[in-house]
N, C-alpha and C positions, 0 to 999 in steps of 0.2 A: 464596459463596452458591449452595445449589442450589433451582432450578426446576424444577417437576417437568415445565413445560412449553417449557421454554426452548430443546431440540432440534427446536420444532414451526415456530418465527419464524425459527431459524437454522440454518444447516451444520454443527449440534455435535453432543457424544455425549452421548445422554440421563444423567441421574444423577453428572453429572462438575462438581466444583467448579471454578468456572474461578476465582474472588477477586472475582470483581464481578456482579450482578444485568447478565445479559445485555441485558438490555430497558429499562435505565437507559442515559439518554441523557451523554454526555463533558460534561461541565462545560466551559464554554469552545467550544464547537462543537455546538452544539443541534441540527446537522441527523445530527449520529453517535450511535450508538449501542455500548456497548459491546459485543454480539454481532458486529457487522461486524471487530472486530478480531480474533478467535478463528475465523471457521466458516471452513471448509476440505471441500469434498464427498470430496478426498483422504483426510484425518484422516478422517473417518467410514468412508468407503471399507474403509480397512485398520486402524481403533482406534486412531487414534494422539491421545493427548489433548494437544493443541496450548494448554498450559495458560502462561500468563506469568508470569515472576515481579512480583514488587512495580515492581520497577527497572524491567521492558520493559511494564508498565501502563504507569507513569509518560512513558517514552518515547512509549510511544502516542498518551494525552491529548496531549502537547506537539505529534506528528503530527499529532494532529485539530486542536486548536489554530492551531496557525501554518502546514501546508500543506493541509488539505482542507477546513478552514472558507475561509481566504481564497478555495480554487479553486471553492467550492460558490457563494459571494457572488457573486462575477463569470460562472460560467458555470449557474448553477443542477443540477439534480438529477445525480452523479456515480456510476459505480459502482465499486466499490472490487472487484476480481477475485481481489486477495488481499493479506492485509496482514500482521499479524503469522505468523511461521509458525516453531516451535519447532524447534532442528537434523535431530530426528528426522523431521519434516514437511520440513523445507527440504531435504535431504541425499535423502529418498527417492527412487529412481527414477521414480517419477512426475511430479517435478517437476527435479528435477537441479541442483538447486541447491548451495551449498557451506554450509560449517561460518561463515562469516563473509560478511558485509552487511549490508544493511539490515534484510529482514525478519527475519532473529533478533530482533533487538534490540529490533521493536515500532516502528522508526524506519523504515520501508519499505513502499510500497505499487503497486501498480498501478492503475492509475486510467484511466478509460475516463467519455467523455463519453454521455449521453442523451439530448440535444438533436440527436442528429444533428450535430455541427458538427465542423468540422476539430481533430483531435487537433495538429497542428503549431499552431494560434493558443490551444490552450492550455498546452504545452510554452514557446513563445516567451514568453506570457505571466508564464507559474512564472518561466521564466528571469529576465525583467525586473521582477520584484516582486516576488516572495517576499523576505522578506530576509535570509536566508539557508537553505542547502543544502549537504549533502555531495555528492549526484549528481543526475542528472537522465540519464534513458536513453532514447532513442526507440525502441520496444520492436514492429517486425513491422511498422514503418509502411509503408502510411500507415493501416492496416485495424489494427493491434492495441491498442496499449494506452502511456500514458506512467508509467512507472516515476521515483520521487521518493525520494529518500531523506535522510532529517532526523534530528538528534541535536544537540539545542543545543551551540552552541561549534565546531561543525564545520560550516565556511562555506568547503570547499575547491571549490565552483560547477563539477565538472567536467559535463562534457557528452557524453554517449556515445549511440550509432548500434550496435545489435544486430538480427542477420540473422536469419532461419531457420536456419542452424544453428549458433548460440549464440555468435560470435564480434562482438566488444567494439570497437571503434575510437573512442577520441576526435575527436568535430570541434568546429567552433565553429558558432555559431548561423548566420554565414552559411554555413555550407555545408550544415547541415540544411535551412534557407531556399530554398536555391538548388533542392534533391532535393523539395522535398515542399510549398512552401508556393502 
């Protein structure tokens, strides 16, 4: 469905069909909206139509569903920094990302708190309640952002610790704990 205004509420490219009325809110997760899964200031930046297919909506909905409804519930208003993002968009030099993750798939997101509150007591939290997760990243802390990545069926609960310059270490919750809490 195209809107003629639907580049004016969100990060997208005017006149671009993305498959869903951008301003319709995710069934299952009333506080989401489908434009939060598609805008990217990048994609608009350089045209890149950051469009989903049927298969990475659906992963989406389930994201909104079962990790950013639950995390909205418990910490109130979240912001989503970037969520779905199509190879083209992930792979760009602006973001540096790879051909494979989360955010391809519509199952990946960045998420930053707006209450002000510590990002480690909401990572702890995901950690211990979600019920299930492919990853979980602490992502520039204690200042940036918790990365979450979801895909029903894949509950392998890793836990990673990413620097400034983009390097990946597995730890466990006590030693994040121990760095940041």
């Amino acid at each position: 469905m195209i809107r003629s205004d639907q580049h004016v509420r969100w990060k997208v490219l005017p006149n671009v069909n993305y498959g869903r009325d951008l301003n319709a809110q995710i069934p299952g997760a009333p506080n989401f909206y489908y434009g939060e899964v598609v805008q990217s200031k990048i994609a608009v930046k350089h045209g890149i139509e950051n469009i989903p297919t049927e298969i990475e909506w659906k992963r989406a909905e389930a994201f909104a569903q079962n990790v950013l409804q639950p995390l909205r519930n418990r910490f109130g208003a979240l912001h989503l920094e970037s969520w779905f993002r199509c190879i083209e968009l992930n792979t760009h030099k602006d973001i540096g990302g790879s051909t494979v993750g989360f955010h391809p798939t519509g199952g990946g997101g960045d998420i930053e708190r707006l209450d002000g509150g510590s990002l480690m007591e909401m990572l702890e939290w995901a950690y211990h309640n979600l019920k299930e997760f492919g990853e979980i990243i602490a992502e520039h802390f204690p200042n940036g952002w918790v990365h979450i990545g979801y895909i029903a069926g894949d509950n392998r609960r890793k836990l990673k610790l990413k620097d400034a310059t983009h390097h990946f270490v597995r730890v466990s919750i006590e030693e994040l704990k121990e760095l940041y809490a």
